[in-house]
N, C-alpha and C positions, 0 to 999 in steps of 0.2 A: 467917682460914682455919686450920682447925687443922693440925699440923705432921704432917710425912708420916709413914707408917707402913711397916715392910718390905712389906705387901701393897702399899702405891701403887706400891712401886717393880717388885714385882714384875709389878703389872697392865701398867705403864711398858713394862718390857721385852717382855711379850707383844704388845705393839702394835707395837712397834719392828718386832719378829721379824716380824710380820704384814705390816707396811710393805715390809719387806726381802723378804719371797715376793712382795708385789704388782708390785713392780717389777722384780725376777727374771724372773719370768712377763710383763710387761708389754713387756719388752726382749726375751724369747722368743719372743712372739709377732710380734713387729717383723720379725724379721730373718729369719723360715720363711713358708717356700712362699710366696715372691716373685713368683713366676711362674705360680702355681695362679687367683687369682682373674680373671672376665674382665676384659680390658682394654678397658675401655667405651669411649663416642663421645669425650667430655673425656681422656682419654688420648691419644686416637686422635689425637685434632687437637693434643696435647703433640708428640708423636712429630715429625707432620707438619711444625709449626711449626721445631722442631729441626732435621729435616732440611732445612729451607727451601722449606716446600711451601705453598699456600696452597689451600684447595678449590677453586677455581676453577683453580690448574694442576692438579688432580688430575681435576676434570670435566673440562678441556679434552683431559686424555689418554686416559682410562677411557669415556667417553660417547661413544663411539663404534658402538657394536652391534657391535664386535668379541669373537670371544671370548677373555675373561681365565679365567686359574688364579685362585686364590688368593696364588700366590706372584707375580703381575703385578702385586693389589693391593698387595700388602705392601710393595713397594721402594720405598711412599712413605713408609714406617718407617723407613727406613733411611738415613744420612748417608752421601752420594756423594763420591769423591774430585772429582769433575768437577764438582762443583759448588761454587761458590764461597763462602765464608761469607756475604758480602757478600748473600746471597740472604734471610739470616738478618734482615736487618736490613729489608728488605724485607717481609718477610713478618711482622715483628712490626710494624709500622706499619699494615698491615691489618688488624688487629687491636687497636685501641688501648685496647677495655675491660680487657685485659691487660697489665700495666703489664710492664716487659720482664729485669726481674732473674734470675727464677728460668729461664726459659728461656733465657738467656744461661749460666747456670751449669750449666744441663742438656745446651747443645751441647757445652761443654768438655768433662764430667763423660762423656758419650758417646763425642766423642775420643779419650778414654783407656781406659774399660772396654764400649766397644760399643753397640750399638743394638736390643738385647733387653729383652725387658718385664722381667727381672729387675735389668737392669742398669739403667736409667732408674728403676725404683722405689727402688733404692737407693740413692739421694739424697736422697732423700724421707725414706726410714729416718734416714741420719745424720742431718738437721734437726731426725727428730722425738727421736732419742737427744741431743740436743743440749740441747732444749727442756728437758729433766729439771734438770741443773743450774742454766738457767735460772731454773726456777720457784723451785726451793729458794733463789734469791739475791734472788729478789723477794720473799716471802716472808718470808723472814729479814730483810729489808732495812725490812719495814713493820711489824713488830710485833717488834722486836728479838731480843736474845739470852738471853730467861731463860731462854725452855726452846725445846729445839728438836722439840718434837713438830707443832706447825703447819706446820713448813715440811717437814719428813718426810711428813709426812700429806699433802700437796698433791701432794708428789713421787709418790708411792701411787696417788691419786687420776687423780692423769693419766698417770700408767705403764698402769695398769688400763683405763680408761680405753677399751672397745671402737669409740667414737665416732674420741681420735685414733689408735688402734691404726690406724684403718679407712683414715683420711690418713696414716697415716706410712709406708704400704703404696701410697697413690697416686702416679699422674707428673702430679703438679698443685700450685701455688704454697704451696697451703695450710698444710704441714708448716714453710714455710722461714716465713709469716706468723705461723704459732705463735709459731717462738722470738726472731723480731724483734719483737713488739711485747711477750714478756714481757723482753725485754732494753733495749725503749726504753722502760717503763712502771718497770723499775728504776732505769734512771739519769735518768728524770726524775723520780722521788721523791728520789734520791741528791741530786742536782743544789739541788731545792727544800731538801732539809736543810741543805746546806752552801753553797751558792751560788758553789761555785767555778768560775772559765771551764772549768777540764778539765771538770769532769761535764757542763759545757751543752754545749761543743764535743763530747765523746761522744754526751751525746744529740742534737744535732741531726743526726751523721752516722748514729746507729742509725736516726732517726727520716725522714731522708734514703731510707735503702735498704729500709725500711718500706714507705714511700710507693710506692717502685721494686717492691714485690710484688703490693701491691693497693692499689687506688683507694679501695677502703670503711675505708683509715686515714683518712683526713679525718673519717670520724663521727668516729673516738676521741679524734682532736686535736681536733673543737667539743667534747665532754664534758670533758676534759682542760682546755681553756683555761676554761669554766663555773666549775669544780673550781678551779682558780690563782687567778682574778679574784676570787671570793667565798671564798674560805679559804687564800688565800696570795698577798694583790695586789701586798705589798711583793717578791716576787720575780716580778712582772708584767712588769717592764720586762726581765730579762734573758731569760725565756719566750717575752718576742715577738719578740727578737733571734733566739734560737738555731732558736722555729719557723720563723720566718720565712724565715731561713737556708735549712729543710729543705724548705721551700714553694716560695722561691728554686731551688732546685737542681732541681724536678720542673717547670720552665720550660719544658724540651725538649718534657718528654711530651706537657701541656699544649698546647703547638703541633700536636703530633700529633693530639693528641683534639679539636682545633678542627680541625683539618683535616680531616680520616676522618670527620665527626661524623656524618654518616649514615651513614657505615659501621660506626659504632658501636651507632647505631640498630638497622640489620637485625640486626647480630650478636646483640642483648640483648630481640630481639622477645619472645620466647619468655615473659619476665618479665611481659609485657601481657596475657599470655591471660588473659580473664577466670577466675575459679575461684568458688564457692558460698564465703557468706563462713564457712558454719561449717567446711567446710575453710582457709580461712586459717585460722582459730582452732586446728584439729587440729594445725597446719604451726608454730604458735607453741609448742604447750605438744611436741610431737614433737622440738622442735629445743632445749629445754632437756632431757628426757629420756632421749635418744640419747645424753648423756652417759653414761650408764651402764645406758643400753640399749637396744642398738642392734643389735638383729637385721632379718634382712630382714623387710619390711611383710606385713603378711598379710590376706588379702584377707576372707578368712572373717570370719562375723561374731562368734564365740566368740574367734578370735585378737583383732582388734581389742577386743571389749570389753577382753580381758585387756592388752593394751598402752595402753588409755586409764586403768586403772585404776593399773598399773604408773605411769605419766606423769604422774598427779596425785598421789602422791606421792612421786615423785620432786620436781615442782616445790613440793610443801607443805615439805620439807624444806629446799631453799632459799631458799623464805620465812623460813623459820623463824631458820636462819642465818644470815639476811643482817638476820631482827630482832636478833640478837646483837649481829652486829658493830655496828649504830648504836646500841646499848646500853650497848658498855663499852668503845668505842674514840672516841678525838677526833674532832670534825668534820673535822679534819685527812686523818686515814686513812680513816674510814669515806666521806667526801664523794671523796677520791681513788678508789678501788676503785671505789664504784658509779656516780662522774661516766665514767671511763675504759670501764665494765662494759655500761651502760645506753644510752648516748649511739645505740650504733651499731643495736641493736634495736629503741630508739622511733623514732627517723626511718624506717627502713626499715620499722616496722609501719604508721604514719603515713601511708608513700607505697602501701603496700599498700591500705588503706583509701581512701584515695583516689580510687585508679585499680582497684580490685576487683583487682589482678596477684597476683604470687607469687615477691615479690624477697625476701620471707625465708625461702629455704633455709637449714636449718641449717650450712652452710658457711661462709653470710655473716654469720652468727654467732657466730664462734668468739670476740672479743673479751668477749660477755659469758659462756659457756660457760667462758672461763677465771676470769671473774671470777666465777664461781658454783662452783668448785675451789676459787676463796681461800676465798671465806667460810665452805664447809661446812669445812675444814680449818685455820682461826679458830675455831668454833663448838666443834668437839672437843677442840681444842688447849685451850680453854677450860673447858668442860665435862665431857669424857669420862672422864675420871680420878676424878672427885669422887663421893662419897658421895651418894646419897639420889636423887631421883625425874629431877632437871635429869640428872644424871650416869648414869640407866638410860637416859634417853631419848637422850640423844647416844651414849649407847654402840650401844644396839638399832639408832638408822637408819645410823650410821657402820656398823655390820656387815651390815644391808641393802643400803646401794649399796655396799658393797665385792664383797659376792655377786653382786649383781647386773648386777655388772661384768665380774667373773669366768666366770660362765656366759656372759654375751653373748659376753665373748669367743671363750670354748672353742667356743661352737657357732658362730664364723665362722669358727674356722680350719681344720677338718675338710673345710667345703662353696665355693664361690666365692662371693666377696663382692658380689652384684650390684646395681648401681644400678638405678636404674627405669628410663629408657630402654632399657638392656640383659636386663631384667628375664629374659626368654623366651629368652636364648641357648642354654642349657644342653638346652631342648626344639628349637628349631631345629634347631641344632645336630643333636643326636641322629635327627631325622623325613630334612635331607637327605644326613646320611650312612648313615641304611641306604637309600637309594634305590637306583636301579640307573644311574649315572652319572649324579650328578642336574646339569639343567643352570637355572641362576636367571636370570628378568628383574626386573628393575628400573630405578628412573627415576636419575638425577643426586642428587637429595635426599637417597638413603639411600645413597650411594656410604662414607661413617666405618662406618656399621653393617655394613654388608658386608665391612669390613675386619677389624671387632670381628671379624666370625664366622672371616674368614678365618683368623684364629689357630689354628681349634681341626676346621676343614673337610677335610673328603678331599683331596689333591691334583689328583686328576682332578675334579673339581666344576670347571662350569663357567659363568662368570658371562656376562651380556649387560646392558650399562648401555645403555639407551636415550638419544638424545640428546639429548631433551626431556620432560617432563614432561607434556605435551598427549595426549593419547587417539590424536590421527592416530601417535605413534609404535609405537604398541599392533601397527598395521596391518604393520609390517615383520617381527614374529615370524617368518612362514611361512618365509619367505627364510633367517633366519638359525641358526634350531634344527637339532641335529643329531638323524637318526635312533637311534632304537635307545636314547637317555634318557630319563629321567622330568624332567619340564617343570613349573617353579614359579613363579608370579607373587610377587616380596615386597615384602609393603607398598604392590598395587597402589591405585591411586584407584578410585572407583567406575565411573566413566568408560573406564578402563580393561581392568576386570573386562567391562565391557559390551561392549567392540568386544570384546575375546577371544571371548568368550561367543558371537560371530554366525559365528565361525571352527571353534569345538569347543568340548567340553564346559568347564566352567571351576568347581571345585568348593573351596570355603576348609575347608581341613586343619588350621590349625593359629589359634586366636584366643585369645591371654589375652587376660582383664579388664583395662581402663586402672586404674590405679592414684587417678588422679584424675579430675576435673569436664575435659573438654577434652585430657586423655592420646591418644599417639599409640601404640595397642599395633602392632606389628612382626606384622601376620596374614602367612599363607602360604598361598598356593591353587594348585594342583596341576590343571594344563592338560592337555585329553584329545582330542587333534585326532581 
C-alpha cells in the first residue's frame, strides 16, 4: 500500500467531522419530542404491566357498559400507591414470552420520574445512548487498534440510524437488548482472546441479564456456540461453563414459561397468522433495510415500488460488505460476527416458512441488523480512504446510507412515529374529536387501542366497552347511549355492525387499508338511531 498523503489525511478527517455530525444529530434526535409520537398498543401494555395490570384486570374493570372518560382509561397508565409492587411480579408471570428485566427497571425508573409517556421513554433513550460506546468497544475489540475509523463509523452508523432512533424512543425492552448483547458479544470475544475467569465471569453475567430481556438470545447463543466449537474449540470447555452458568440462572423463568405455556401460546398467536409468502419475503429484505430506512410504510403503489428499490440496495450493500469481511479477516472474526449475526434470522426465517407466520419482525432482528453495522463499517474502514474504483465505491454507498439515514430520520421527527396497528390514530383521532360529544362502542379486544387514542381524545369523549364480544351485546346500546351525541361503533365485527343496523342506521366513516395479508385495520362507523 503506498504510504499516505496529506490529502488521505485530509479525506480522514472529513469523515471523522461527518461521523462526529452523525452522531450529534443521532443523540438529538433521541432525546426530542419524547412525548410527540403515538403511544401504540406494545407501550400501552409496557405502561400496564409496570403499573401491575394485566388485561384481563383491565377488562374485568372497563367491560362493563358503563360510561368511561378517557381519563378512566388511562389510570391503568399509571403506578398506584395502593397497589402493591408485589402485583408486579404477578403480572410479569402472565406474560412469560417477556422475559422480566427491563420492565423491572421500568417500574423503578417510573418510581422516581413518573408515569408519563415521556418519562417511561426515557429509559429507553439512555439504553439506547449507552449502546454507542458500546458498539465502539466491540468494534475496536474485533479488528484492533490501527486505525480507529471502523469503530467511529459503526458509532455513525447506529447514531444515525432511523431504525434504532425509532426504539430508543420506545417503552419496550428493545433498546436495553441492543446494548446488552453488544456488550455480551464483546466480552465473549474478549474472554475467547484471552481466556481469563474475569472476562467469562463477565460474560456469562452480561450474557445472564441478556437472557432476562429477551428470549430470541438463545438464537445468538446456538450461532455463538457454532462459531466456538468450529473456530475456537480449545476454549470450548470454558464457553460451556460460563454459558451454561448464564442458562443456569434463566432456571426461574424457564419454570415460568413451562408453567404459563399456554398462556404464552395465546399471547404470541398473532405470529401464526398465516401471510402470502411473497410478503414474508418483503418482511425479510424490509427488516435489513429499516436500518437506514425506515419511514412509515406506504401503501400506494409508487411509494412502495420506491422503497423496495431503496431495500435492495440497501441489502446489495451488505452483501457486499459482509463479502469483505470474509475476504480479509480470519475465520476467527469474520465466522464470529456472522455466526453471532445470522444465527437468529435463519431460524426465525426457517420457522416462518414452515408455519407460513410472521415471527420475523424486524425487531426480532436486531441481532443481525447490528451485525450488518459492523461489517459495512469494516468495509469502509477498509476501503473508503483508498485510491482508485474499490475506494469510489465504498466511498459513494457509505455516503448513500449515511443520507439515507439522515432524511429518514428527519422526516420522523417533524410527524408521529406510527406503528401499523396504530397506523390510523392520527385520523381517528382527528374524525371523533370534531364530533359533537362523540360517544364510542366497543368490545373488550380493543380495550389497549382505546387507550392509545385516549392520549390524544377530547376529555368529554365517551367510551362504552361492551362486556363481551358476541353480537347479543350489540343489543344493550339503546339503554346505554346518551342523547344529544354523535354515536361510533370501533372496530366493530360484522355481526355486530348487523344487529345495530336492525336498531338504526349504521354507516362506516372512517377504513384504512390493512397494511398486510390478514391486518386488522381499526374502521369506525358512525350509528344513526
Amino acid at each position: 500500500m503506498p504510504p499516505s498523503t496529506p490529502a488521505d489525511f485530509s479525506q480522514r478527517r472529513l469523515w471523522v467531522w461527518l461521523v462526529a455530525v452523525c452522531i450529534g444529530l443521532g443523540i438529538t434526535f433521541r432525546v426530542s419530542n419524547l412525548a410527540q409520537p403515538v403511544y401504540w398498543v406494545d407501550e400501552i401494555s409496557t405502561s400496564m404491566r409496570v403499573s401491575g395490570y394485566t388485561r384481563a384486570d383491565v377488562r374485568a374493570q372497563v367491560a362493563t357498559a358503563a360510561a368511561l372518560s378517557p381519563a378512566d382509561l388511562l389510570q391503568f397508565q399509571q403506578i398506584r400507591r395502593d397497589r402493591p409492587a408485589t402485583d408486579l411480579v404477578r403480572v410479569l408471570s402472565l406474560s412469560p414470552e417477556h422475559t422480566p428485566l427491563y420492565f423491572v427497571l421500568a417500574r423503578g425508573w417510573a418510581e422516581l420520574f413518573g408515569s408519563s409517556v415521556a418519562a417511561i421513554r426515557s429509559l429507553s433513550v439512555v439504553f439506547s445512548l449507552l449502546s454507542l460506546p458500546a458498539m465502539y468497544g466491540f468494534v475496536r475489540s474485533l479488528f484492533g487498534q490501527k486505525s480507529r475509523l471502523p469503530e467511529q463509523l459503526a458509532v455513525g452508523l447506529l447514531a444515525i440510524s432511523p431504525f434504532f432512533i425509532a426504539y430508543a424512543q420506545e417503552a419496550r425492552p428493545y433498546s436495553l437488548w441492543v446494548l446488552l448483547l453488544l456488550l455480551t458479544s464483546q466480552w465473549l470475544w474478549r474472554s475467547l482472546q484471552t481466556n481469563r475467569w474475569q472476562s467469562w465471569a463477565a460474560y456469562a453475567v452480561l450474557l445472564s441479564l441478556t437472557f432476562y430481556t429477551s428470549l430470541l438470545t438463545g438464537l445468538v447463543v446456538i450461532g455463538h456456540s457454532v462459531a466456538v466449537l468450529l473456530l475456537h474449540h480449545r476454549r470450548w470447555r470454558s464457553y460451556a461453563l460460563a454459558t451454561g452458568g448464564a442458562v443456569l440462572s434463566l432456571s426461574p423463568w424457564i419454570w415460568v414459561v413451562v408453567s404459563n405455556w399456554q398462556t404464552l401460546q395465546d399471547n404470541t398467536r398473532w405470529t401464526q397468522v398465516p401471510i402470502p409468502f411473497h410478503e414474508i419475503i418483503g418482511t425479510w429484505f424490509y427488516s435489513f433495510a429499516v436500518i437506514f430506512f425506515d419511514v412509515p410504510v406506504g401503501v400506494r403503489a409508487w411509494v412502495l415500488a420506491l422503497q423496495v428499490a431503496i431495500a435492495t440496495t440497501v441489502f446489495a450493500a451488505i452483501v457486499r460488505a459482509t463479502v469483505v469481511l470474509i475476504r480479509e479477516t480470519p475465520n476467527s472474526i469474520w465466522g464470529f460476527v456472522l455466526a453471532g449475526a445470522l444465527a437468529n434470522p435463519i431460524l426465525l426465517m426457517v420457522l416462518d416458512i414452515a408455519r407460513n407466520g410472521q415471527t420475523t419482525a424486524p425487531r426480532y432482528l436486531i441481532p443481525a441488523q447490528l451485525g450488518a453495522v459492523v461489517v459495512l463499517a469494516f468495509w469502509f474502514g477498509r476501503d473508503g480512504l483508498r485510491q482508485g474504483r474499490a475506494g469510489r465505491v465504498a466511498r459513494g454507498v457509505m455516503g448513500w446510507l449515511l443520507l439515507l439515514s439522515l432524511v429518514s430520520a428527519m422526516i420522523l421527527q417533524p410527524s408521529p412515529y406510527l406503528k401499523s396497528r396504530n397506523l390510523s390514530n392520527v385520523e381517528i383521532v382527528e374524525l371523533l374529536n370534531g364530533a359533537d360529544g362523540a360517544q364510542v362502542v366497543s368490545t373488550p379486544h380493543y380495550i389497549q387501542d382505546l387507550m392509545s387514542l385516549s392520549y390524544e381524545l377530547a376529555a368529554d369523549t365517551r367510551f362504552y366497552v361492551l362486556p363481551s364480544e358476541g353480537a347479543s351485546s350489540a343489543g344493550m346500546l339503546l339503554d346505554l347511549l346518551e342523547g344529544g351525541r354523535d354515536t361510533f361503533l370501533f372496530a366493530p365485527s360484522a355481526e355486530m355492525v348487523e344487529r345495530v343496523a336492525q336498531r338504526g342506521r349504521v354507516r362506516l366513516v372512517y377504513e384504512p387499508p390493512p397494511l398486510i395479508a390478514g391486518g386488522f385495520p381499526l374502521t369506525v362507523w358512525e350509528v344513526e338511531w
